[in-house]
N, C-alpha and C positions, 0 to 999 in steps of 0.2 A: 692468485686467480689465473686460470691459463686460460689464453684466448684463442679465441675461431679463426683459420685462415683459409678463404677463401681459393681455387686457382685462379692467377689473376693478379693474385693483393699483392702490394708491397711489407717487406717484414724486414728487420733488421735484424741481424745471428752471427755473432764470430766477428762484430768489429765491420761487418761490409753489410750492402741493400742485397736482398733478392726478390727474385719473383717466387711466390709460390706455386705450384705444379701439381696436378692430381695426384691424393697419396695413396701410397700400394691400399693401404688399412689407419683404421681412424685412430687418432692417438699420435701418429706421427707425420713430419713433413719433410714435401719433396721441394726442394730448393735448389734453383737455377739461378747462380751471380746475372745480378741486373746487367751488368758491365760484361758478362762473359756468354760463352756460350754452352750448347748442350755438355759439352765433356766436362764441363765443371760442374754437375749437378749434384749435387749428395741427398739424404735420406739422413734425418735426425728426430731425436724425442725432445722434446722442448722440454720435459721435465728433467734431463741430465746433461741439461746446459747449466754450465756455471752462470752465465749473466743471461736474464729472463728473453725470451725472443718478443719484439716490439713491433708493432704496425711503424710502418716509414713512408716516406713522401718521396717522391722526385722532382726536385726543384732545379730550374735553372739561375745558379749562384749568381749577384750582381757584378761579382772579380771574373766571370767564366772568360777562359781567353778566346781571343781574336784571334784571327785567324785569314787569309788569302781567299778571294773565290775559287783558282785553281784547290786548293786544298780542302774547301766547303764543299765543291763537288766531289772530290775524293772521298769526304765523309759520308757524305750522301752514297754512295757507292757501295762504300763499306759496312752502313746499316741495311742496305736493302739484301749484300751477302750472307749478313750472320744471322738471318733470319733462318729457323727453319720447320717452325708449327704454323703452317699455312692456314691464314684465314678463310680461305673458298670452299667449294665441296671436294673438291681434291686436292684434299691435305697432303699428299704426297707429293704436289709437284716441287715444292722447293727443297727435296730430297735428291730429285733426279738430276743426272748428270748428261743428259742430251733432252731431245725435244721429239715424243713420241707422235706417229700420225694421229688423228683422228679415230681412223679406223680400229686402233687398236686400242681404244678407251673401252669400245664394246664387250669385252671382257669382260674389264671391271665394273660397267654397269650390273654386267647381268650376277655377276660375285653378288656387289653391293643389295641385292632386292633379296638375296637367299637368307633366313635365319642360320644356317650353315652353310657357309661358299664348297658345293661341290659341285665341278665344271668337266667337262668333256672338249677342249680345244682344239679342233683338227684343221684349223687353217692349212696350207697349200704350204708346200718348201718355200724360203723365202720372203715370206711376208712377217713374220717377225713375233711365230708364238713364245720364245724365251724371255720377250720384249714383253706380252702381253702376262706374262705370269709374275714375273717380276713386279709388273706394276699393281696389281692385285694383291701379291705379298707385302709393298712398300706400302699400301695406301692400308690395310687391314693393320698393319705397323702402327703406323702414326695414328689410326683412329684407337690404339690403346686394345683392339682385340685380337692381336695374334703377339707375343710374347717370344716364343719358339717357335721353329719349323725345323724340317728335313726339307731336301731335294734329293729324288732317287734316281738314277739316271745310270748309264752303260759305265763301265770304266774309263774308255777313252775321253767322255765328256764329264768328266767331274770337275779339273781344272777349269775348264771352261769356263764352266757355270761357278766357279767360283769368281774367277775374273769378272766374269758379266756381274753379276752382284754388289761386286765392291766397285767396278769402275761407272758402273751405269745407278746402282740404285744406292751407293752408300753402305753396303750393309756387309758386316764382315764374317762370315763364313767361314770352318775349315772343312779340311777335306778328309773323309772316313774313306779308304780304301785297305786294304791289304796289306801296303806298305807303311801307311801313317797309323793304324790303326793302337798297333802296341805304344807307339811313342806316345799319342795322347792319354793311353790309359796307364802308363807309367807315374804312380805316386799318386793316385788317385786313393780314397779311403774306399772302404769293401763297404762302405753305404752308399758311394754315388758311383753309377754310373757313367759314361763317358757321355751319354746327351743328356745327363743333368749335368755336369760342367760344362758341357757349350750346347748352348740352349741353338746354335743358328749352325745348320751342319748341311754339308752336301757328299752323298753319302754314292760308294759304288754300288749297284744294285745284283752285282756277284759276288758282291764282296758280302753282302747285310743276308744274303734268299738262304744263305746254308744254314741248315736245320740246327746245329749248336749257337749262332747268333739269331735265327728269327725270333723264337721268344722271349728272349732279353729284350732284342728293338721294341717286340711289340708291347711290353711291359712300361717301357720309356719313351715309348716313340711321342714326340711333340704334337700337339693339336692341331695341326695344318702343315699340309705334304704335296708336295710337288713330282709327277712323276714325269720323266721325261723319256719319249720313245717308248711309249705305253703299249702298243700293239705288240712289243719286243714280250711283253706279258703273258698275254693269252694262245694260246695254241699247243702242238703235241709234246713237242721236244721237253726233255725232262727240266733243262736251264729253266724252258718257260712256265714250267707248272709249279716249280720252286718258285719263283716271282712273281706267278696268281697266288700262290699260297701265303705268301708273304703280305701282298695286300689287299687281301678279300681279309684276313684275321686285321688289319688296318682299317678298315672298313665298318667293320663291326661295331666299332665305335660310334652312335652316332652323331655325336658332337665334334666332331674330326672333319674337318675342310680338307677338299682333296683337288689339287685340280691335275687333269691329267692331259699329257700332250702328243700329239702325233698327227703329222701329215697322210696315213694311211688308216685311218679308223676302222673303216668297213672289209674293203679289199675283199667282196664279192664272197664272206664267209658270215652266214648272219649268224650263226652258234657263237662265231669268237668274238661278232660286235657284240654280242647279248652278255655275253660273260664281263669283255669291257664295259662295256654296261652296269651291269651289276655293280661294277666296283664304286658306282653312283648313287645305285638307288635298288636293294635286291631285287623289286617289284620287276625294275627294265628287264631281267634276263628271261621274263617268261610270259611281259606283253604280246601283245598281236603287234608286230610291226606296220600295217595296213592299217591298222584302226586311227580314227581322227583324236581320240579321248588320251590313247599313243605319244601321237606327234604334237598335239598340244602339250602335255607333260613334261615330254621330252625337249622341247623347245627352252624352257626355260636352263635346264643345264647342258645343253650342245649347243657348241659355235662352229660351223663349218665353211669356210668362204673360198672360190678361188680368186684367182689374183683378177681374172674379169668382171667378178663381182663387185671389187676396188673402185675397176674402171669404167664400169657402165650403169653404176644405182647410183650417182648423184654424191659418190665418196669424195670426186674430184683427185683421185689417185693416178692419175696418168702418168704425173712427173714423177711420183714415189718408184716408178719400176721402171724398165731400162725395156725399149721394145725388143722379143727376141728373135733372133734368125737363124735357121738351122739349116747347113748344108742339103743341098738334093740336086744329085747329077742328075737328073729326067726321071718322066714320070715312073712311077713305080720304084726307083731305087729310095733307100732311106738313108743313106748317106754317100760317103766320096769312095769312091771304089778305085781298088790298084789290080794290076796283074801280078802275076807270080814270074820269074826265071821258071828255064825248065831245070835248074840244079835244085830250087827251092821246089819244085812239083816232084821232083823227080825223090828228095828227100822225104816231104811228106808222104810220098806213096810207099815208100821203105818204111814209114813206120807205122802206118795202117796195116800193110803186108802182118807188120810182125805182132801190132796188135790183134787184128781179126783172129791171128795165127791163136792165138792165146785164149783168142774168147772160144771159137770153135773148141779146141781144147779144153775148156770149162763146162761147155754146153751142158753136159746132162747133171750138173751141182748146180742148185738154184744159190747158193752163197759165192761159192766159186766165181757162178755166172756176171753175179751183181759186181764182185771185186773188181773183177776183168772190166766190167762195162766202164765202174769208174775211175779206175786205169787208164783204160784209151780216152776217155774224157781230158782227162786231166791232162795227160801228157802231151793231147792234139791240143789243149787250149797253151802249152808252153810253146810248143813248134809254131803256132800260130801268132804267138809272140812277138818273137825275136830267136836266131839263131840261140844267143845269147840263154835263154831264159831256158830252149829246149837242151842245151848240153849240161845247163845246172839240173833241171829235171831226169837228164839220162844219168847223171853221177848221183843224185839224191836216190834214184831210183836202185842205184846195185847199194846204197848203204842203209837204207832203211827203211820202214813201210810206215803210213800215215793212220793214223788210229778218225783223223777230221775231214777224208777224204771227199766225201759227199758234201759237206758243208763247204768245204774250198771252192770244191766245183759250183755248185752255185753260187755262189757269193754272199754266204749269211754271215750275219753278224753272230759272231762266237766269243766265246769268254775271253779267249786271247787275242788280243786285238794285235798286239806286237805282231803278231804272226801272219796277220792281211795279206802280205807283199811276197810272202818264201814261196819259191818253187815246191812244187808237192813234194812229197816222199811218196814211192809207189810200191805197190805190191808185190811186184813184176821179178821174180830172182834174176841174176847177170848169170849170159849164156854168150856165144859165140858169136851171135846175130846182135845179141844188144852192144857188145864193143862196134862193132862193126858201124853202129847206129850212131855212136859217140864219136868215131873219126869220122864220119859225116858232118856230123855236126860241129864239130873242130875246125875242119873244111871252111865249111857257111861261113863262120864268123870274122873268116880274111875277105869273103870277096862282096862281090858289092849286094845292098840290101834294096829290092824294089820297093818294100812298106815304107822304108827310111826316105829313100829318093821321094815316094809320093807324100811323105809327110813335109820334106824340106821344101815342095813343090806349093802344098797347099798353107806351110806360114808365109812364103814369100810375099803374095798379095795382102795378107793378113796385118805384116809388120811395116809393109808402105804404108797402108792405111793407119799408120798407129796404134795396131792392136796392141794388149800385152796376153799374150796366152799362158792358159796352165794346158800341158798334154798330159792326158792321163792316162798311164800305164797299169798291166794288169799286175806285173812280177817286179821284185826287185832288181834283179840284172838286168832285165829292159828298161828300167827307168836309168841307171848308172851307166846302158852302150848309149842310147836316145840322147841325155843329157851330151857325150862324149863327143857325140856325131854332130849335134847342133851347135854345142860350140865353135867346129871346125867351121861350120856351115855360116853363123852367124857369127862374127869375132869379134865386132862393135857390142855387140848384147849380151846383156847381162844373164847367165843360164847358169840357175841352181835347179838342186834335186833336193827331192825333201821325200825318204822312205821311211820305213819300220825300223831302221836301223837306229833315225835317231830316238831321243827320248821325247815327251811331250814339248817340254819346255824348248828342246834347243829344234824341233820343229817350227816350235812359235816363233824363237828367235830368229832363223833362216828366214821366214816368208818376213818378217817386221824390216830385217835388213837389205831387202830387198827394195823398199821404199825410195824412189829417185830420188837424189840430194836438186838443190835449183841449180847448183855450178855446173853439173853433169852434163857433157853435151847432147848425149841423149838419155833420154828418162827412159827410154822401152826395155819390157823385160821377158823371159820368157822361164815358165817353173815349169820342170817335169815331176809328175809326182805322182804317186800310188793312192790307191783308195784309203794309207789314212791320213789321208789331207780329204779324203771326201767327206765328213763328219768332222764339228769340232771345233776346228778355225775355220775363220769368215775371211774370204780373201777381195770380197768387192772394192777395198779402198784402192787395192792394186792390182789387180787382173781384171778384161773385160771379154774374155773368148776362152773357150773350149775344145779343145781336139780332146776326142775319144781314141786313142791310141790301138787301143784293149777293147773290143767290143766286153762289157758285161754281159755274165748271164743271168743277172738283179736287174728286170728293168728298171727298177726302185734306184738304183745304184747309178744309173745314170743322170737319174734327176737329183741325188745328194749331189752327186760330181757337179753340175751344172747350177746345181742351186747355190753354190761356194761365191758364184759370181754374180748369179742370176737374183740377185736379192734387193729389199728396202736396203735403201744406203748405197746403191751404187751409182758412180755422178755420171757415167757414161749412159748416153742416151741409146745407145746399140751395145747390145749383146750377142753374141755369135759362136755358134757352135758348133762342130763336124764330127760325124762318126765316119771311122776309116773301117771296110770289108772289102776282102778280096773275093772274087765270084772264084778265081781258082781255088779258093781253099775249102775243101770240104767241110772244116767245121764251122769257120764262118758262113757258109750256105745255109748249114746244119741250125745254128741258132737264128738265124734271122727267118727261118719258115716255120723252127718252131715255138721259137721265145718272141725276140724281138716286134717282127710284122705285124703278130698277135696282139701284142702288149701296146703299137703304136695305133692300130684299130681302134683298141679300146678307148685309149686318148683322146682321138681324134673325136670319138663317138658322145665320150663322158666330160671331158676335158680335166682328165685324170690320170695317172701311170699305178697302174694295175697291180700288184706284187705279183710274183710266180707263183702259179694252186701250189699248193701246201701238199700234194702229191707227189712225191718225186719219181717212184719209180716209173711212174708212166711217162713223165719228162725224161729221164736217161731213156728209154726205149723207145723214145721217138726219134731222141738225138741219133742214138747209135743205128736205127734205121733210115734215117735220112742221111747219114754216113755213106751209110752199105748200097743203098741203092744210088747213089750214085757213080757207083764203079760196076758196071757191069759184071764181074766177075766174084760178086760177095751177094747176087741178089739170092740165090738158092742159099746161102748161109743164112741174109734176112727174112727169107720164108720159116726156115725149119725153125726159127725164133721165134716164128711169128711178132715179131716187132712191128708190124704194120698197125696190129691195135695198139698199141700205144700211140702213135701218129693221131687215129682217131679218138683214144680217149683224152690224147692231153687239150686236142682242138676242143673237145666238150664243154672243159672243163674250162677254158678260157672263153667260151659261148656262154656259160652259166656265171664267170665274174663279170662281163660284160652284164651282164641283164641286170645283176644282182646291182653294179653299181651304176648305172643307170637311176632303175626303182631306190637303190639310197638318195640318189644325189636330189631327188626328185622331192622324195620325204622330207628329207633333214636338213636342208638349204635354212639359213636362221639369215632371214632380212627382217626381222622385226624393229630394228632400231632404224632412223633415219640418223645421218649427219648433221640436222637443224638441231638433235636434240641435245648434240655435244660440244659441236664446236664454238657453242658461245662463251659457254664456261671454261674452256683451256684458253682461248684468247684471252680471256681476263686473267686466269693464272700466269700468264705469260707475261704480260703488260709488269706485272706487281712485282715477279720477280726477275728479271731482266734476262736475256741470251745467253750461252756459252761466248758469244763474240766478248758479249759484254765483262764478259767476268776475266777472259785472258788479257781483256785491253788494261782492266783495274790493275792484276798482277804486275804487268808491264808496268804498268805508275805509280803504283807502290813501289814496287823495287827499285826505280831508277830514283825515287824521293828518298829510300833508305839509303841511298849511294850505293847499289849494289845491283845496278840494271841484267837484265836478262843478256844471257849472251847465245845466239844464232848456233848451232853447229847441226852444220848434214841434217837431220832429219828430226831435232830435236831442238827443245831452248834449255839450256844450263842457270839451275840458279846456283849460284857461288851463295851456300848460308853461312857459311862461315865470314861472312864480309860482315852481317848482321851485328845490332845491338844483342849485348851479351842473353838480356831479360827474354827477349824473343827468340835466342837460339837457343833458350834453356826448352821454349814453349816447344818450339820444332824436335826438339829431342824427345821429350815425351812423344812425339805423335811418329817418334822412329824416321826424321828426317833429319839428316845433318851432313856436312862437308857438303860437296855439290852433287845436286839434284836434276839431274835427267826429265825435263817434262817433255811429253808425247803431243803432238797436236793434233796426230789424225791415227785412227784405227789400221790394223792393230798395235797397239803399243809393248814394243820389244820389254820383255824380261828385266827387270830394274829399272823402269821407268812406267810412270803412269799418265792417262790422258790429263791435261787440265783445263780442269771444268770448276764451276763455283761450289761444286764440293770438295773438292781437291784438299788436302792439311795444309798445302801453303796459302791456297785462295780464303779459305774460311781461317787460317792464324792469324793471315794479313789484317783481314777486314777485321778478326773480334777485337785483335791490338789496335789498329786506326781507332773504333769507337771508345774504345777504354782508355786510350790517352786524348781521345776528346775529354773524357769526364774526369779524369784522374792529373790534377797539374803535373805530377810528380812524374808520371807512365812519358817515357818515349819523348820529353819535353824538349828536345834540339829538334823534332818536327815541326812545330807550331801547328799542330790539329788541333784548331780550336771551336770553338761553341757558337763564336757569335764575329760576326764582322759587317762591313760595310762597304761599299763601292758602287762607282759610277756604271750602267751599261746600258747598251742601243736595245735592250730588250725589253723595255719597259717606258709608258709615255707618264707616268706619274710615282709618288713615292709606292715601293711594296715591300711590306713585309715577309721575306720566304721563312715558314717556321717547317722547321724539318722537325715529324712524330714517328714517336714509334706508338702506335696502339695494338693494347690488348685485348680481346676478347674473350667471353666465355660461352662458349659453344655448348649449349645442351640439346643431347640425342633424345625423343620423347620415343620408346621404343620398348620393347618387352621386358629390357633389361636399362634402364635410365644410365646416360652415360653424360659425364659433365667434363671438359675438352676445354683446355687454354690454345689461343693462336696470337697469332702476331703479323700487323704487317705495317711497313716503313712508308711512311705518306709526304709527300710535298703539298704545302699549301702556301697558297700567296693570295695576300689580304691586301687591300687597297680603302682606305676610309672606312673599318673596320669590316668588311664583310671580305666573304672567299669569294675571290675571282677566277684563280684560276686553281688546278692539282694535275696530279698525273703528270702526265707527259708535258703538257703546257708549261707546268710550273717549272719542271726540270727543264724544260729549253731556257726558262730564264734562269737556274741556276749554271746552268752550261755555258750561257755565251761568257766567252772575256770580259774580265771586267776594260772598261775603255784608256782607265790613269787609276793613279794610286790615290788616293785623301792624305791630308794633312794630320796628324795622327789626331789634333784637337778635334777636325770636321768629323773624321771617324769615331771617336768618343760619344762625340753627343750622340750623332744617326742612333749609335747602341743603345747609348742610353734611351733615346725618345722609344728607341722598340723594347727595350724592356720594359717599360714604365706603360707600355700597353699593355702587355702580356698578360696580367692577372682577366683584362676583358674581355681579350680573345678566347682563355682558355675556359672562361664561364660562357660566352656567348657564343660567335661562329666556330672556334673549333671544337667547340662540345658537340654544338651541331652536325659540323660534320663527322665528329664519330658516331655521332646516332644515326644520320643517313645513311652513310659505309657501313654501322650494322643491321641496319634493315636492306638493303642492298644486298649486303651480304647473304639473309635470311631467303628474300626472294630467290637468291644464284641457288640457295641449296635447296630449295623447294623445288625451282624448277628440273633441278638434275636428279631429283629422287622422282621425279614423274615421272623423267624419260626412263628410268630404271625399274619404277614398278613399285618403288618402294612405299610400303602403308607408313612408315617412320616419319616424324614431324623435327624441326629443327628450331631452334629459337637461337638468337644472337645477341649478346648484350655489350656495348664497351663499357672497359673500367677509366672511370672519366678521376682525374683529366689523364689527357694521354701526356705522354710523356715528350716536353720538350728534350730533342738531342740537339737543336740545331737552332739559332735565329739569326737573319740575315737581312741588313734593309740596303733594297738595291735602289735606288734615285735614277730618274732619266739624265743621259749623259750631257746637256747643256747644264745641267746643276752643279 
């Protein structure tokens, strides 16, 4: 006869107890060791077991050992870790490896109410939408409907988002780029694919958009995608229409969860938000944006907040962000302004001279024209630089021409990301006048530099105050003289560069090691570094100020840069930032009347940063007329251009993103949820399963019980595993942990080392071995982890029983698709003349305190004995009880959070009684 197993039930298979667990299909079972944890779980037929699978019991044995209170709280510790199918409505939090705001649950709500999660997230830089997608992917996880995913994202962030995955949500991920691509698909069969063998992938999205791999992806693409820097999607350029192409055919699907990310949604173009749009729902790309039947619609899959929003609806966000302050030398200026030498004016104007010389020369070729225009662009934004930067552009300039010319100059994001930081290559052939330009600039770079002098002028205040600044340069050679000069300037301070030159990782590596050790005499630091540190890595745990070095001509680009520091998670209560312009310098004049002032307008107006119109050539021909007109002797050159329309049409056009996002911000503002409706239920998931403090404090005491305590170095704690019991170093080797172990405490964590959090493989081996050599005489038995013990303590005024549970639950979803869900969670209860007195927190403070003296081993005998010999009434009477309140409890917490969500879905909660003694302990008041 074969029998029915519940999830939930106990079964016996292969000689050991499990739990049973929802099975993939019926006929077979999913079985997780009662004693261990998720990574032991297997899938078997009960029909090709040699010996039959049996219903089992869990009993607390009347031999079970004794045990210490220090060592009962240990256990207690260690069952609350190894938990990780959360009883509450967000099943996902005892996955996560930090503690998400409030705010950012609203995500997940609004996922959660979709029969198909497909979202539009355009939170503001810094507020933490990588955090909020993640949490939507881990919870859609654990509720058993998402399986697979992709994340599509730019190349430079693939890594990233790998990192963030595995260190925050548990979830292991590789990385599909260009370079990994062949290796994973090596030895693969010509039936699977490379996303059928890794079902969890974070994929480059220039790597996936070309036309020989899109219809394969879209052939195997997983059920639920993540895109990151989605507005990177839609617009002219060919990169981006390959990338709409790629997932609008994504799309088509309509059972495909999508959720898509970006701080720039709208950016004043409603054809390209209509298109981003689409990729939600086809209907959006051809609504009436003004209509109410619209912006109701639409409300349910957009979330758009800025960080004021946090602060002033009642989020209580104020502490989450850091207040920020931005240089201004008097009114009207927008940042710290320096003068020029007249050797440094006297240079610029030599090379103006010889550009103009060029463009006049071009005039009557409209290609020619444009070359020349982005020539002098380019090579005034190197001179404006750094001496430095302009002699690499004048020798790049006689060796080669730039095919990405126009994209440099503005500062787009392009395929090559390596490439951010190089001085252009120009168009310009080498003639007589351009050596001539290059012993010039040869010149400059011995004598003294006035941007330098006013940069070293404006950290000086900076670094009293205890700042640590990142300066951010536009070129690579400015970032390696800047870094050069500041070390002279600063010798006590710690000054690294971090360019294009390195690679992702030893970028990562650079800024992690920069982390003050506590012996340091001083902690302060200061990074110089190129735009790509602006995307990518998160530098708030160690920078808290900004110098703009490089004016950008992205104003988008200045709020990545600033957002690096300016974000959730930074502990420093001030943030501060400077932009450096020279009023001598024509191009900096140039961009700050035509780009910049514009773009801070609009901020100020919207409380937003605008992108540049997607127009470029009327931007270059404003630029190069605000050039020209400032030198009196190029104005008749700027007539016969007529370059003054561009001046007006690019103002238009920043008139028209203004309005545009204004009427967005107005429309698509999503305050629909209050914080009453969330934050009661992550307080409870919180309580249940304890802090990041909590869980590195356990490691700490575990390790120092196995004789093998943590050891302190620099910026790190070292576990020596090799010091370990053999059984447990086999476990750590499986989980690819052995010799010693580098753990990270604070973000970001260097390269061979990861943060430790109660997900961590040594936090969760620790804990599943503590509980398994509770149950197991034979596991780990020179611990004395035991089951049951006895002691005196000042926490209690009469006899209590502490019984430590573990309860199961079966959670069923009543919903279009009926879904049946095992949870679990570790409970303290303390019984007094047979009823519950105390749980939670109360009970654990009386497991907590010291016990006062030791018992006499006969007094301690009995105590056990008198509390076992209750046990059968307890677990019929009050603790049955209390698993039936806990799961109606339960039942209410997910009623109420499917309200706040919208959700028509109904939930029921049952426990599998009895629960399961792990733990019983009778404490007596200390005169006894």
């Amino acid at each position: 006869m074969t029998l029915s197993f519940a999830p939930g039930d106990l079964v016996r298979a292969r000689g050991r107890e499990w739990v049973a667990l929802p099975a993939p299909r019926e006929g077979l079972l999913a079985l997780r060791p009662l004693s261990g944890g998720e990574s032991g779980a297997v899938i078997l037929d009960p029909r090709l077991e040699i010996m039959p699978v049996e219903p089992a019991r869990f009993d607390l044995p009347a031999d079970a050992r004794q045990t210490v209170q220090a060592k009962a709280a240990l256990l207690a510790d260690a069952l609350r870790l190894t938990l990780r199918r959360g009883a509450g409505p967000f099943r996902s939090a005892a996955q996560l490896a930090f503690e998400p705001r409030i705010y950012q649950l609203v995500p997940l709500l609004m996922a959660l109410r979709l029969a198909v999660p497909r979202l539009l997230i355009a939170d503001d830089v810094g507020i933490g939408k990588t955090i909020e997608a993640g949490l939507i992917l881990r919870e859609l996880m654990d509720r058993g409907e998402v399986d697979a995913f992709s994340v599509l994202c730019p190349p430079h962030l693939v890594e990233q988002w790998v990192l963030e995955l595995r260190s925050r949500f548990g979830i292991d991920a590789v990385a599909v780029t260009s370079a990994t691509a062949a290796r994973l698909e090596r030895g693969l069969p010509l039936s699977q694919t490379l996303f059928d063998a890794y079902p969890h992938t974070v994929v480059s999205l220039d790597y996936i958009k070309a036309e020989k791999r899109r219809e394969g992806f879209a052939r195997s693409c997983p059920n639920f995608v993540i895109v990151d820097e989605a507005h990177a999607c839609v617009g002219t350029g060919a990169g981006k229409q390959q990338r709409f192409g790629l997932l609008s055919g994504l799309a088509q699907d309509p059972g495909r969860g999508i959720v898509l990310l970006t701080a720039t949604p709208h950016s004043g173009d409603e054809e390209a938000f209509g298109r981003l749009l689409s990729l939600i729902a086809p209907e959006f790309a051809e609504m009436n944006f003004g209509s109410e039947r619209y912006r109701q619609q639409l409300a349910r899959h957009f979330v758009q907040r800025r960080r004021s929003d946090l602060i002033s609806e009642g989020w209580d966000e104020g502490r989450a962000f850091p207040k920020h302050e931005s240089y201004e030398h008097a009114a009207g200026q927008l940042g710290l302004p320096y003068r020029l030498s007249r050797e440094h004016l006297d240079f610029q104007e030599a090379v103006l001279d010889y550009c103009f010389a060029r463009v006049e020369r071009a005039a009557g070729d409209q290609k020619e024209r444009r070359l020349a225009f982005w020539g002098t662009l380019a090579l005034m934004r190197c001179v404006g630089s750094s001496p430095e930067s302009a002699l690499s552009a004048l020798r790049n300039r006689m060796a080669k021409e730039s095919e990405r010319l126009e994209s440099q100059i503005y500062d787009e994001d392009g395929d090559d990301e390596d490439a951010v930081d190089l001085e252009p290559g120009i168009n310009f052939a080498a003639d007589p006048a351009l050596l001539s330009l290059v012993e010039q600039a040869e010149l400059l770079t011995s004598r003294s530099d006035p941007k330098l002098e006013a940069l070293i002028s404006a950290l000086k205040p900076l670094i009293k105050d205890g700042a640590n600044p990142v300066v951010f340069c536009r070129y690579l050679a400015t970032a390696d003289y800047v870094r050069d000069a500041l070390r002279r300037a600063f010798p006590k301070l710690r000054i690294e560069a971090v360019t294009g030159v390195l690679t992702p990782d030893e970028r990562r590596d650079r800024v992690a090691d920069m982390v003050p050790s506590e012996d340091e005499k001083t902690g302060q630091r200061i990074l110089v570094a190129t735009d790509c540190l602006s995307e990518g890595i998160n530098l708030q745990q160690i920078f808290d100020a900004v110098v703009h070095y490089d004016l950008s001509w992205n104003p988008t680009r200045h709020q990545q840069r600033e957002g690096r520091v300016d974000r959730f998670g930074q502990p420093a209560e001030l943030v501060r930032s400077i932009m450096m312009f020279s009023p001598d310098s024509a191009i900096d004049g140039a961009v700050l009347d035509v780009i910049l002032r514009k773009a801070e307008e609009i901020r100020k107006a919207t409380g937003v940063t605008v992108p540049l119109p997607e127009e470029r050539g009327a931007v270059t021909d404003a630029l190069m007329a605000s050039m020209m007109l400032r030198r009196s002797d190029t104005r008749q050159l700027a007539f016969d251009l007529r370059l003054e329309d561009g001046t007006e049409a690019v103002a238009a056009r920043w008139r028209d993103a203004s309005e545009n996002e204004k009427k967005s911000r107005t429309m698509f503002a999503q305050n629909a949820m209050k914080p009453q409706e969330v934050a009661p239920e992550w307080a409870k998931a919180k309580a249940f399963l304890g802090s990041p403090a909590e869980a590195r404090s356990f490691v700490e005491v575990a390790m120092a019980r196995f004789g093998v305590p943590l050891e302190p170095r620099k910026n790190v704690l070292v576990a020596h595993l090799q010091g370990l019991d053999a059984g447990l170093r086999e476990r750590l080797e499986q989980r690819e942990m052995k010799g010693s172990v580098r753990l990270a405490l604070v973000e970001p964590a260097p390269t061979g080392t990861a943060l430790l959090t109660r997900t961590h493989p040594l936090t969760s081996t620790l804990a599943e071995s503590l509980v398994e050599a509770s149950l197991d005489p034979e596991a780990l038995g020179s611990l004395g982890i035991g089951r049951t013990g006895a002691w005196p303590s000042k926490a209690v005024q009469k006899l209590t029983t502490l019984a430590l549970l573990r309860i199961r639950f079966k959670i069923t979803v009543h919903a279009r698709k009926e879904r049946l869900l095992l949870a679990e969670e570790a409970a303290l209860v303390a019984c007094q003349g047979g009823q519950v007195v105390y749980f939670g927190e109360a009970a654990r403070e009386i497991l907590l305190t010291e016990a006062t003296s030791d018992l006499a081993p006969g007094a301690r005998e009995r105590f056990v004995a008198r509390a076992q010999s209750e046990l059968p009434t307890l677990l019929e009477g009050p603790l049955a009880d209390f698993a039936r309140a806990r799961a109606e409890e339960l039942m209410l917490d997910h009623a109420r959070l499917r309200t706040a969500s919208g959700s028509a879905s109904r939930v029921t909660v049952v426990p599998v009684l009895p629960p399961d003694v792990i733990g019983l302990f009778s404490i007596m008041p200390d005169e006894v």
